[in-house]
N, C-alpha and C positions, 0 to 999 in steps of 0.2 A: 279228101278221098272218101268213096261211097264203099260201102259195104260191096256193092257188086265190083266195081274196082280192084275192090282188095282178093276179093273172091276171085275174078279172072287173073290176076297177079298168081295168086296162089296155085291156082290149076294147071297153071305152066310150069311149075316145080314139081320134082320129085315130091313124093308123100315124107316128111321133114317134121322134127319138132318142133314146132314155134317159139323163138327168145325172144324178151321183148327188152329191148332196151332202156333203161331211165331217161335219160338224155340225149341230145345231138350229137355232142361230145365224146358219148361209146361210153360213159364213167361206171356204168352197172346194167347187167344185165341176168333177169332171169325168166325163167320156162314161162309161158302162156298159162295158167291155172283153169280160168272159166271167163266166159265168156255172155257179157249180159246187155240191158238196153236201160236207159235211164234218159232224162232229161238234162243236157251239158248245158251250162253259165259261158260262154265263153268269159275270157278275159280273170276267171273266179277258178277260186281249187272249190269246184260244187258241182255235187253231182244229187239229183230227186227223181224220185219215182211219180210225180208230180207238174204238170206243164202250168203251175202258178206261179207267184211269189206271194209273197206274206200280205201282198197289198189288194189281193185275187186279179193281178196284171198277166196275161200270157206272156210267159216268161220262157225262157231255154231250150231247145235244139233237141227231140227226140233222137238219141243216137245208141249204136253199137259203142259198148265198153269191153275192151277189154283187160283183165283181171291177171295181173302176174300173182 
C-alpha cells in the first residue's frame, strides 16, 4: 500500500483516531503516536534515515513509518 492509498482509504472515513495494530492476529493494539519516513530493509526489523548499507550498496525502500 502507498501513502496516497492509504490517504484515500482514510478520507472516506469519519475524522477517527488512528490504532494501530501489532499483528494480523488483532494480539495488541495502540493510538498512531507520530508519523515519519525512513528507509525499510524488507524481509529485516531495520529501519535508516540512510538509502546505503555498510557496503555503500543502494539499499532499502524510502517509506512512510508509522510510529505507535
Amino acid at each position: 500500500m502507498t501513502s496516497h492509498e492509504l490517504a484515500r482509504q482514510l478520507l472516506e472515513m469519519p475524522d477517527l483516531p488512528v490504532v494501530m495494530s501489532k499483528d494480523e492476529e488483532g494480539n495488541l493494539f495502540r493510538p498512531l503516536a507520530e508519523v515519519g519516513d525512513g528507509y525499510y530493509y524488507a524481509g529485516d526489523i531495520y529501519l535508516s534515515n540512510r538509502s546505503w548499507d555498510e557496503e555503500g550498496h543502494t539499499a532499502g525502500v524510502y517509506s512512510v513509518v508509522l510510529w505507535p
